[in-house]
N, C-alpha and C positions, 0 to 999 in steps of 0.2 A: 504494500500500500504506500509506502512513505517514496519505494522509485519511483510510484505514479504520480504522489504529488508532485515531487520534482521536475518531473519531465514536464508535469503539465504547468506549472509553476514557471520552467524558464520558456516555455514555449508561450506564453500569458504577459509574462514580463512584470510577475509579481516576485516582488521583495518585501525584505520587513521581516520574516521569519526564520524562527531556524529548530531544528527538531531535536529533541530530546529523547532517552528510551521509554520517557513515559509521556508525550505531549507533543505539541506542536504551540510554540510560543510566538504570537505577535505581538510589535513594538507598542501597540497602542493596551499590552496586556489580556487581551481575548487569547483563547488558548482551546484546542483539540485535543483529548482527554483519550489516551487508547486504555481501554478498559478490560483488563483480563476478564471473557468469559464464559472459561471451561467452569464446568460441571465439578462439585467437590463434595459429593453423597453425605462424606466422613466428616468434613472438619467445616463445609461451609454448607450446607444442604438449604440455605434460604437468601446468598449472595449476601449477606453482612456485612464482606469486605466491601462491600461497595459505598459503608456509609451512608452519610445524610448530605453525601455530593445533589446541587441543583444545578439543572442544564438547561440551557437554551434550545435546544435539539442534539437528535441525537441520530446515530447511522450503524446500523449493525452488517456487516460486510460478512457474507457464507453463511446467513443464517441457519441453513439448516447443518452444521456442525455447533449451532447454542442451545442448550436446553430452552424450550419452552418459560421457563422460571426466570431468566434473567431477562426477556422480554416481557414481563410482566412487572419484575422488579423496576427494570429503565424506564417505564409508563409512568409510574409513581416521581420519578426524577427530572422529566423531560417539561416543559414548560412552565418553569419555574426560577429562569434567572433570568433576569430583565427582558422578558417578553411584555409583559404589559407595558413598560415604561417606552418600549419600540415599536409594541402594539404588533407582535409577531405570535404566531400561534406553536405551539409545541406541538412536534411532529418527531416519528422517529423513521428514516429511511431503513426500508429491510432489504436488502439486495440478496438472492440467493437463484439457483438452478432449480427448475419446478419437476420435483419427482415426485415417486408419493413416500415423505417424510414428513414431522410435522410442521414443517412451514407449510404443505401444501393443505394441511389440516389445519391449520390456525388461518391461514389468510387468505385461504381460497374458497375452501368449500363451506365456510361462513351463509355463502349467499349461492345458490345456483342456480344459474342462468344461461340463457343460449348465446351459441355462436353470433348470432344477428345481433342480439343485443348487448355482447361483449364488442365488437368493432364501432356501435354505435354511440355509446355511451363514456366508451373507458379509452384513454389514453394509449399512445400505441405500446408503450411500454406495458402496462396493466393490462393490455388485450394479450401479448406475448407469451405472460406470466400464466395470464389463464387458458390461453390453447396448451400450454403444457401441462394441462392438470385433466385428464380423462376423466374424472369423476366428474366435473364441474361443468363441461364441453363436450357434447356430443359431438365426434368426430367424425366428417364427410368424405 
């Protein structure tokens, strides 16, 4: 993740940053929190480590290798630092591959609907996510 910022960073022609093993630090003190979050049955089984951190938003990248628990946990944490005063709403991006795992159980089959009305309704991204989920999408 952090070669991709880079990359995308000098190709953008942003500066001002510089990365840490736990963060990503801007001059103006905003900062990008990488947040371990493996699964710990034994010693963390309700993510604790995590604190009473507040986040502006949030981005979980490969979701489907997160327990389900640490997305519920980060729900709890996400719109909650200076959104209101930016007037920004707390949102958590979940990037992940749509198999059948529980991301495709938690974010997909929530709702099911058809093909017509996944292309017409939903984002090309969001329409993508759900042709890859056979449960959701009757396939032509």
């Amino acid at each position: 993740m952090v070669h991709t910022w880079r990359k995308v960073c000098g190709a953008k022609g942003l500066k001002g940053w510089r990365v840490t093993d736990k963060n990503i630090i801007f001059i103006n003190g905003s900062t990008i929190d990488f947040l371990e979050l493996q699964y710990y049955p034994r010693i963390d089984p309700l993510y604790e480590r995590l604190g009473s951190k507040e986040y502006t938003g949030g981005w979980i990248e490969e979701a489907g290798n997160v327990h389900p628990l640490a997305f519920d946990v980060l729900k709890s944490k996400v719109g909650r630092w200076m959104n209101e005063e930016f007037g920004l709403a707390g949102k958590i991006l979940v990037t992940f591959n749509p198999r059948k795992i529980g991301c495709t159980i938690l974010f997909i089959n929530h709702t099911v609907i058809t093909r017509k009305q996944a292309t017409r309704n939903l984002s090309p991204l969001s329409t993508l996510i759900i042709h890859g989920c056979p449960r959701s999408i009757s396939r032509t």
